[in-house]
Jmol script that loads the backbone (N, CA, C; Angstrom):
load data "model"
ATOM      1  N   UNK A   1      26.248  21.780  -2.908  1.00  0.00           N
ATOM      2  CA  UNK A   1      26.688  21.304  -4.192  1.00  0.00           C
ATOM      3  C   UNK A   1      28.078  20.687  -4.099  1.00  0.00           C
ATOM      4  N   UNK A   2      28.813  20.740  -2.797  1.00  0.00           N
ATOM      5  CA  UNK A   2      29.969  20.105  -2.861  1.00  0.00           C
ATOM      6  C   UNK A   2      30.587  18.846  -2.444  1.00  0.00           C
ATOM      7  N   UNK A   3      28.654  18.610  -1.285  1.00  0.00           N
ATOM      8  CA  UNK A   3      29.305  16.785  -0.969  1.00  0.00           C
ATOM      9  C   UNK A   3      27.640  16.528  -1.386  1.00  0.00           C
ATOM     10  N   UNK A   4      27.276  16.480  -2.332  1.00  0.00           N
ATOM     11  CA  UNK A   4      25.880  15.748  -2.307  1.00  0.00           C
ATOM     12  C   UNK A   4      25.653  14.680  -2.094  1.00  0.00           C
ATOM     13  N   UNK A   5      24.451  14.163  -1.051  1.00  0.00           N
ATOM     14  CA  UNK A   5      24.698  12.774  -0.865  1.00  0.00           C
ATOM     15  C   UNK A   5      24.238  11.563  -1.851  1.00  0.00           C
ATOM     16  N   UNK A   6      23.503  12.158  -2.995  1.00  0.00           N
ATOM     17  CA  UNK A   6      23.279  11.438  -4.333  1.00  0.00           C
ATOM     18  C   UNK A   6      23.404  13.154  -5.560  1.00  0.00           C
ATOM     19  N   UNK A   7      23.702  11.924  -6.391  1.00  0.00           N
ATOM     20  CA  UNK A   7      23.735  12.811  -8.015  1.00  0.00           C
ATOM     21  C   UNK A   7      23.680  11.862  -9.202  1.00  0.00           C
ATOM     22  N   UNK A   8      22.533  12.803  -9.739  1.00  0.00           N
ATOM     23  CA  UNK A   8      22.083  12.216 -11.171  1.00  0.00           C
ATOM     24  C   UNK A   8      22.048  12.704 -12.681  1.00  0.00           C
ATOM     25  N   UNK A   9      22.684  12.522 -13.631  1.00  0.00           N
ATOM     26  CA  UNK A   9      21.894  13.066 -14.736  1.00  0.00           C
ATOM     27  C   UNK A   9      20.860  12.973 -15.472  1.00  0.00           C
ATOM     28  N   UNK A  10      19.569  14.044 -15.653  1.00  0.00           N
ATOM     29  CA  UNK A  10      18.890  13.552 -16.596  1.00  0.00           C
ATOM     30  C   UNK A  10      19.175  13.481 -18.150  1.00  0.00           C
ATOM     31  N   UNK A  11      17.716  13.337 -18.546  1.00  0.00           N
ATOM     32  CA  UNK A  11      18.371  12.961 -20.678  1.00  0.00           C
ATOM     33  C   UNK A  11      18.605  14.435 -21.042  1.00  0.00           C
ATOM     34  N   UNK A  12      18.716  14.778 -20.388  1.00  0.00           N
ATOM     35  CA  UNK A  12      18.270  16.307 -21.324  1.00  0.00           C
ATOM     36  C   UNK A  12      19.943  17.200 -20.970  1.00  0.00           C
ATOM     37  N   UNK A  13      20.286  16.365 -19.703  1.00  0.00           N
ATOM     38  CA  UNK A  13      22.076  16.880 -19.797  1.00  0.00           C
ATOM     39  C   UNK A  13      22.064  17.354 -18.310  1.00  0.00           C
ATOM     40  N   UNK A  14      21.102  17.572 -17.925  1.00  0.00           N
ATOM     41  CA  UNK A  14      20.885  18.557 -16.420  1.00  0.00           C
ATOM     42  C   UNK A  14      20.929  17.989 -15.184  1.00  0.00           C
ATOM     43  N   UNK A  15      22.111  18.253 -14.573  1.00  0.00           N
ATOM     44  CA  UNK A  15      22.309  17.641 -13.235  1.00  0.00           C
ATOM     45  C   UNK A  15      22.019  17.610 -11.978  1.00  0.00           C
ATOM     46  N   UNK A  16      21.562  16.919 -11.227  1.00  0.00           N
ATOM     47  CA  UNK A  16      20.456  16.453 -10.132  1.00  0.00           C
ATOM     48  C   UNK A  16      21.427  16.186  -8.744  1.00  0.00           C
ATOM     49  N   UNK A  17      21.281  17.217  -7.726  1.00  0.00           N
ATOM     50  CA  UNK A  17      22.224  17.004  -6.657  1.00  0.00           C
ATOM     51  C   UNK A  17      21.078  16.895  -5.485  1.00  0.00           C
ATOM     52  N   UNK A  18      20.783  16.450  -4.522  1.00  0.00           N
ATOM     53  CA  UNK A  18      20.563  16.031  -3.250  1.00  0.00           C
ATOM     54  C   UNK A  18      21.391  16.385  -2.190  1.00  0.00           C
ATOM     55  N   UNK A  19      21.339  17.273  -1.318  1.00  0.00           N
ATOM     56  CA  UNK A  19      22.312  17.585  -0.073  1.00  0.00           C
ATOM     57  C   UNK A  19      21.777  17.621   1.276  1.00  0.00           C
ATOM     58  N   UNK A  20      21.967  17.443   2.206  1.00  0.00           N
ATOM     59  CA  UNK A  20      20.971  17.729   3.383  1.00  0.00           C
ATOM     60  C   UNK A  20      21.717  18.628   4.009  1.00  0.00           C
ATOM     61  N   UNK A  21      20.936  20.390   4.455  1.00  0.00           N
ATOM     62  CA  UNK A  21      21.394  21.288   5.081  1.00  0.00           C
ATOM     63  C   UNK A  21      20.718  21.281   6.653  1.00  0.00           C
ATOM     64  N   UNK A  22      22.000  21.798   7.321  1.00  0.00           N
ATOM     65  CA  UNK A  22      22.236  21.517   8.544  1.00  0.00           C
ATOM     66  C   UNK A  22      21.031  22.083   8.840  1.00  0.00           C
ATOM     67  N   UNK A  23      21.191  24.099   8.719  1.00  0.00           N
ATOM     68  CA  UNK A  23      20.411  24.846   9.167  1.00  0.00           C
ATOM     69  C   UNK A  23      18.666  24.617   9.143  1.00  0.00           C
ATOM     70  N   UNK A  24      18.103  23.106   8.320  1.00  0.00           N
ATOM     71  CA  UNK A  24      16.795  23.126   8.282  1.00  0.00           C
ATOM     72  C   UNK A  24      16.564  21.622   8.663  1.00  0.00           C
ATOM     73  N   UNK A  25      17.559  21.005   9.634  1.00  0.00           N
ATOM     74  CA  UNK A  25      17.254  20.266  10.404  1.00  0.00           C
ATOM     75  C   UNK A  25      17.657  18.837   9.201  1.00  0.00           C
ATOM     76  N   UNK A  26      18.607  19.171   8.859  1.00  0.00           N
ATOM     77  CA  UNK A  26      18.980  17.886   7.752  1.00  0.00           C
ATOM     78  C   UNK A  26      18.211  17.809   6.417  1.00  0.00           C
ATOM     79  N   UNK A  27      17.057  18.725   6.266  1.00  0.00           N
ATOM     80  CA  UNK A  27      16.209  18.473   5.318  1.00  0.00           C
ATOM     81  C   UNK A  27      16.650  18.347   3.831  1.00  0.00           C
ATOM     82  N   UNK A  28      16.129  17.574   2.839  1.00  0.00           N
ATOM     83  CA  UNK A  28      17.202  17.420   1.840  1.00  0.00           C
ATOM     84  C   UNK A  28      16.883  18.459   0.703  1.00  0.00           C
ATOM     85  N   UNK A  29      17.689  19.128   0.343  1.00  0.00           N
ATOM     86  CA  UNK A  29      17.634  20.152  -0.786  1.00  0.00           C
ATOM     87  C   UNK A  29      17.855  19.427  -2.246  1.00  0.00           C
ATOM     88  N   UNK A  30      17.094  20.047  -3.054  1.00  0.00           N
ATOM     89  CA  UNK A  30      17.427  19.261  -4.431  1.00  0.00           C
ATOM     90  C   UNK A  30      17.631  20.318  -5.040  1.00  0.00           C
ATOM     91  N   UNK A  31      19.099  20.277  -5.862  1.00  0.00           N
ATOM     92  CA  UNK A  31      19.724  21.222  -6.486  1.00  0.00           C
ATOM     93  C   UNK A  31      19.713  20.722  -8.092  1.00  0.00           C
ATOM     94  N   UNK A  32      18.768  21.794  -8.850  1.00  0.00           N
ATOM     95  CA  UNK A  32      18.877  21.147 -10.434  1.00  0.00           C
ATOM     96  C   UNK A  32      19.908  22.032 -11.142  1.00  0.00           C
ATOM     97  N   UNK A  33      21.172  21.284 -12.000  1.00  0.00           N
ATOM     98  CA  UNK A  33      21.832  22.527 -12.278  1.00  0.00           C
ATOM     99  C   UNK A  33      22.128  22.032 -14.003  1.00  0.00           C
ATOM    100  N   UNK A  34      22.017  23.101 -15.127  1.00  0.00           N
ATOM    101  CA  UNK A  34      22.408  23.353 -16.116  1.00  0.00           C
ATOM    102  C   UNK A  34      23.478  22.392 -16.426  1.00  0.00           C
ATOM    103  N   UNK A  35      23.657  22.049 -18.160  1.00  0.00           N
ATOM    104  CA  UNK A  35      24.743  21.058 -18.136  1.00  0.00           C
ATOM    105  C   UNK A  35      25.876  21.426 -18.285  1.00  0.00           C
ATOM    106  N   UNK A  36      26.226  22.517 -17.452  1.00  0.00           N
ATOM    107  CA  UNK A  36      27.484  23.256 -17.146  1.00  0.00           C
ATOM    108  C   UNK A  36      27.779  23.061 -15.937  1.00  0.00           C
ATOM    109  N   UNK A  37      27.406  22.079 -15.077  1.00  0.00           N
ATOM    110  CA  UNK A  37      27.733  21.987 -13.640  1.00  0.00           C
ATOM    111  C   UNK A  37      27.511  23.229 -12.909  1.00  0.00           C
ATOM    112  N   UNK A  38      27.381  24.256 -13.482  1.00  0.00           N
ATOM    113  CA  UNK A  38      27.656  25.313 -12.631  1.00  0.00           C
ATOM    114  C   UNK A  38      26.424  26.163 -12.326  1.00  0.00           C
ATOM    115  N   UNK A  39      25.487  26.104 -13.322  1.00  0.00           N
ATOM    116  CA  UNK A  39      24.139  27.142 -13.124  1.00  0.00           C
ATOM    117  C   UNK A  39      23.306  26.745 -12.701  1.00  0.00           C
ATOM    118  N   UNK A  40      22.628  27.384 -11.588  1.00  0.00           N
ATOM    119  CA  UNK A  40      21.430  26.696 -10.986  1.00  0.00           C
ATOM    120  C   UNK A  40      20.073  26.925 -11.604  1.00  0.00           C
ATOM    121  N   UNK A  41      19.452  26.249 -12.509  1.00  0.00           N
ATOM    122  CA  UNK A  41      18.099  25.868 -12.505  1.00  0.00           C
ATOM    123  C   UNK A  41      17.157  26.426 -11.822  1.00  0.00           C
ATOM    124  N   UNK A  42      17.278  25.428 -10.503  1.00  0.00           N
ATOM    125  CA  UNK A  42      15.742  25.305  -9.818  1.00  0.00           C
ATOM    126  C   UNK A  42      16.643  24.804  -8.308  1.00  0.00           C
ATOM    127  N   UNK A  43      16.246  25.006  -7.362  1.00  0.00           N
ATOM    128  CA  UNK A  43      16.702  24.028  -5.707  1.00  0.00           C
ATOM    129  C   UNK A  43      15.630  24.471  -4.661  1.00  0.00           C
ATOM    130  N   UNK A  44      15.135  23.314  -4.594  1.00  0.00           N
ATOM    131  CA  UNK A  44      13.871  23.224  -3.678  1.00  0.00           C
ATOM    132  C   UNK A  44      14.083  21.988  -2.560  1.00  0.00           C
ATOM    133  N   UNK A  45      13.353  22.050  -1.452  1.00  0.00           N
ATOM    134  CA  UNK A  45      13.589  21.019  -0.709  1.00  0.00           C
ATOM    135  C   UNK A  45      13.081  19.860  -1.185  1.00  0.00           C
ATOM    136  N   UNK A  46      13.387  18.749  -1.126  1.00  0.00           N
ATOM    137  CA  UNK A  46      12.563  17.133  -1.972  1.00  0.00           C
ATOM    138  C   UNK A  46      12.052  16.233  -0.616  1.00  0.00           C
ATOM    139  N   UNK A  47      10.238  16.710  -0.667  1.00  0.00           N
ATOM    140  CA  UNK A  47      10.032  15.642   0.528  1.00  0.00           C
ATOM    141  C   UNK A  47       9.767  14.830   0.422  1.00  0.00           C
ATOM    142  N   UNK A  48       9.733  13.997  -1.314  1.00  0.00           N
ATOM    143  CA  UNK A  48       9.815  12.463  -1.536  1.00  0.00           C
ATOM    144  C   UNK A  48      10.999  12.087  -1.855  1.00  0.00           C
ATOM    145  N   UNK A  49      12.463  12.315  -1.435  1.00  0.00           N
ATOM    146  CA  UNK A  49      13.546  12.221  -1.567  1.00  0.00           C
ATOM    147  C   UNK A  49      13.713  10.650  -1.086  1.00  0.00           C
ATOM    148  N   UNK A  50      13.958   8.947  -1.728  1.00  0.00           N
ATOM    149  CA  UNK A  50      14.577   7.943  -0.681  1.00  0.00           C
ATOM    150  C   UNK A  50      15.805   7.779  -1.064  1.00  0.00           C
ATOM    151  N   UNK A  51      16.428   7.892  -0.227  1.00  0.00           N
ATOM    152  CA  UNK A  51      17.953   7.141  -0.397  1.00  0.00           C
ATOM    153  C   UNK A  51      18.365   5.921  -1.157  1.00  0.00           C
TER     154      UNK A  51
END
end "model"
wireframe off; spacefill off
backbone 0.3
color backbone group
């Protein structure tokens, strides 16, 4: 959540982070978080993620 390599908001206020962690071979994590920046939602890996 601290260098994501994309970020989005949806309509609804809830913010959309993308990160790729080392430990699973770069794979990209998608972090959904509350429109408090701070609460996590949902974070699952995204294997239709394109840059």
């Amino acid at each position: 959540m601290e260098s994501p390599v994309r970020q989005e908001i949806q309509e609804d206020g809830r913010i959309r982070l993308w990160a790729p962690i080392d430990a699973m071979r770069g794979r990209l994590l998608r972090v959904v978080l509350l429109p408090d920046g701070e609460t996590v939602h949902n974070a699952f890996f995204d294997r239709g993620f394109v840059p």
